[in-house]
Residue, then its C-alpha position, 0 to 999 in steps of 0.5 A: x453483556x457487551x463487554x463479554x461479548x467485546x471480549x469474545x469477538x476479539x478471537x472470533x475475529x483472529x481465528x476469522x483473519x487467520x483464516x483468511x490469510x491460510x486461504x491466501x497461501x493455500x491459493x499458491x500451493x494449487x495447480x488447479x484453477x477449480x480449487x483455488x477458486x474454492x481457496x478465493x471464495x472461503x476468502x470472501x466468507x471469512x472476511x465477510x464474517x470478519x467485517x461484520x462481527x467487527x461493525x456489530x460490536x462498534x454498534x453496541x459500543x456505540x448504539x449508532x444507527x448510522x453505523x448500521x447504514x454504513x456498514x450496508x453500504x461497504x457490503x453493497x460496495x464490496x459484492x459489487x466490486x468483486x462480483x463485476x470485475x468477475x463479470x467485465x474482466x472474466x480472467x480477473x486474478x481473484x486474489x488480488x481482488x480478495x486482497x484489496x477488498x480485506x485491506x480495505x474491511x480493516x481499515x474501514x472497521x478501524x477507522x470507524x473506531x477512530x472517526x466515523x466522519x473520516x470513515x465515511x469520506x475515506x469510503x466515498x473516496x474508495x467508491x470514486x476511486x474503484x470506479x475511476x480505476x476500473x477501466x485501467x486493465x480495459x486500456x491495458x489490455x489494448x493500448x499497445x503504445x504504452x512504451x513509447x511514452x517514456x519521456x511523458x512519464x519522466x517529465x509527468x513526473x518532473x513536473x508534479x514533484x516540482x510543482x510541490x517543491x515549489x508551491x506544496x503545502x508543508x506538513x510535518x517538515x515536508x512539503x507534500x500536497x498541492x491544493x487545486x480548486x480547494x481539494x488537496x492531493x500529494x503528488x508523490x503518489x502518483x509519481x511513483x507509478x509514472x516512475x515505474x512506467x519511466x525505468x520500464x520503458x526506458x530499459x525496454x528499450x535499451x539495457x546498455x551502460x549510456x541507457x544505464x547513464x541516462x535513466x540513472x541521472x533521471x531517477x535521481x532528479x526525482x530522487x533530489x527533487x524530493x529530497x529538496x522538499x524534504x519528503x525522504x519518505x517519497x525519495x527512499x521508495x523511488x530510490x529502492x525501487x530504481x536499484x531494484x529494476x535496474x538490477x532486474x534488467x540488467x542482472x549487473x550485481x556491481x549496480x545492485x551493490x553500488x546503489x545500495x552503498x550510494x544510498x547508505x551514503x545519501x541517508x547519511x547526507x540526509x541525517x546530516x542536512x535535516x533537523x526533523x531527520x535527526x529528530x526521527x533517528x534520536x527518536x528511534x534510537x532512544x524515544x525514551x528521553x524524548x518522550x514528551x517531545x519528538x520521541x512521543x509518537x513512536x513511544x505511544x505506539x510502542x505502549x500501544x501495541x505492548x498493551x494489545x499484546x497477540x490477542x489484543x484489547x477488543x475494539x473500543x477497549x484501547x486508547x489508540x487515539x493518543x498516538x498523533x495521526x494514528x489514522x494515517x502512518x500508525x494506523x497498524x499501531x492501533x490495529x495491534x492495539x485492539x485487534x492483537x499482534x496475530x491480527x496485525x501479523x495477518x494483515x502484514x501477510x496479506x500484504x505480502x500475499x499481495x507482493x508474492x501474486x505480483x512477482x509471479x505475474x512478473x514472472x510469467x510476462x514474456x515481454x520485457x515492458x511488461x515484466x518490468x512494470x510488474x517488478x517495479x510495481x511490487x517493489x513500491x508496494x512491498x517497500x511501502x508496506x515495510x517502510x510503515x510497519x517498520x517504522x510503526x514498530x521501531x524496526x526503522x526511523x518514521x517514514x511518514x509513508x502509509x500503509x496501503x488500502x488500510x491507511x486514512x488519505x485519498x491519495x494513498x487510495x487512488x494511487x494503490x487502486x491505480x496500481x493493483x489495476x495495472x497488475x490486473x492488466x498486466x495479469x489479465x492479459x496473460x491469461x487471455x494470451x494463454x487461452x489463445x494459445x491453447x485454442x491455436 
């Protein structure tokens, strides 16, 4: 009986996700704020419903009354984060919200699947981290001097991934975290969002060839920086993000096109100087030889989402704990796995419901400074997404960047709440300007 009923949940749950990501689309398609608040709340019953047809079944899998009692706790945790950030920030972008809180249900429901210990801590980390977070679009929203600190978040920044590259903690060939007081954190994280901050202010100030100079030498201290460290992960996403917003700014096609050139060149570099680089690009270009050695993570995902196929195996039924730390980079391997192909495409479009949100929030703000954040944080957070599923599928080398919200890593959740509550500043402070205006 609780297999048929495994087996029955699967498409439950990808009509349930489908139908979540139609709602986050139809949401653009409407001028009208009254119906795209209907569009928001059919998002929160669809993934309500989802998040707890997927906890049932983990229950008769596992007959754990613990389950039970942490999935209590996620609901609680969920109303009360959209219901009062609706109450304290009354011009909330409620899709941005929505977003965060799905991403999040998958990669609870998944890593309970793989680790009920680990779901736990990776809850209380999201609990401190949304409380934490919370009062980012309060400074926002009245914190002016934020443009004036562009030599803070330059040298933040320096620091930090010095601090690593000097004394970190070396996990598969990188050197990634510091260990303060017992607790280890990776710094990278965070150095993305004062980066950001840094090219913003930089080119608030002045878009003219010696600020081009300038920011352009800085970026690539922490681009060289991380590659020291051999976190090419890290220096590949602040390197495509510094183009990005050196293009927006200056709208020069020549620098959009040198950079990217540069960069191809620099990945060439890197492929020649690091071993475990060209042990991911064998493993890439052919893991089947490799299988049993450097080529055996990427080829377990591949059998991994190849088993699933669209509509999946149903939680419990695959094997996804055989791909190595598939709780953190191929955590959308295992989700292809059990949930099916249309499940994971739902998550990826999600994502990019997200990114989507962020560019129209940048392209809204009339400020320069602002805009810019805006922009370089979409970047992050789109390059991200795609370094890790292209990486999980194939489509590129292994980056060992996680997939935000979804993957397992208390860095990753901080660092992505810290962003999508800067773009909720950012978004909230149009809107109370457009009222003003409209009252005026």
């Amino acid at each position: 009986m609780t297999n048929l009923i495994v087996e029955t949940s699967k498409y439950l749950m990808i009509l349930l996700a489908a139908c979540y990501t139609l709602f986050n689309f139809r949401y653009f398609s409407f001028k009208d704020e009254e119906r795209r608040q209907i569009m928001c709340a059919r998002q929160n019953q669809a993934m309500f419903l989802n998040h707890l047809l997927a906890y049932l079944i983990i229950y008769l899998k596992t007959e754990d009354l613990r389950v039970v009692a942490f999935y209590l706790a996620q609901v609680v945790f969920f109303l009360a984060y959209i219901y009062l950030y609706r109450l304290f920030y009354r011009n909330v972008s409620r899709l941005l919200v929505n977003n965060a809180c799905m991403l999040l249900s998958v990669g609870f429901i998944m890593l309970t699947r793989l680790s009920f210990d680990r779901a736990v801590r990776q809850f209380i980390i999201v609990a401190v981290s949304a409380l934490v977070t919370w009062i980012v679009p309060y400074i926002m929203e009245r914190v002016w001097q934020l443009s004036r600190g562009t030599w803070i978040y330059a040298g933040a920044g320096l620091v930090l991934l010095l601090a690593v590259s000097l004394v970190g903690s070396t996990t598969y060939g990188a050197q990634l975290s510091l260990e303060i007081g017992g607790f280890s954190f990776q710094p990278s994280e965070f150095v993305k969002l004062t980066f950001v901050f840094f090219v913003a202010a930089m080119f608030y100030r002045a878009a003219d060839f010696k600020s081009v100079v300038i920011a352009t030498a800085v970026a690539a201290a922490h681009v060289l920086i991380l590659v020291a460290s051999t976190d090419l992960g890290s220096a590949l996403l602040l390197f495509l993000t510094y183009v990005f917003m050196l293009f927006i700014a200056t709208s020069n096609w020549i620098y959009l096109g040198g950079g990217l050139a540069a960069g191809a060149g620099a990945a060439w570099m890197a492929w020649t100087l690091f071993p475990h680089v060209q042990n991911r690009v064998a493993a890439w270009l052919n893991p089947w030889p490799y299988i049993d050695d450097k080529g055996y993570q990427i080829t377990q995902s591949l059998f991994a989402m190849g088993t699933g196929g669209w509509f999946g195996m149903g939680l419990y039924q695959g094997m996804p704990y055989r791909i190595p730390v598939v709780e953190k980079d191929f955590i959308f391997a295992a989700i292809s796995e059990e949930l099916g192909a249309i499940f994971a495409l739902c998550v990826l479009l999600i994502c990019i419901g997200c990114f989507l949100q962020f560019m129209m929030i940048a392209g809204k703000l009339q400020a320069i400074f602002f805009k810019l954040i805006a922009f370089g944080l979409g970047v992050v957070y789109i390059v991200q997404v795609l370094l890790n599923v292209g990486g999980v599928t194939k489509f590129i080398p292994s980056t060992g960047i996680t997939l935000p919200f979804v993957s397992y890593g208390g860095s990753s959740i901080l660092s992505t709440f810290l962003l999508f509550n800067v773009i909720q500043g950012l978004y909230i402070l149009k809107r109370n300007e457009e009222e003003s205006n409209e009252e005026g």
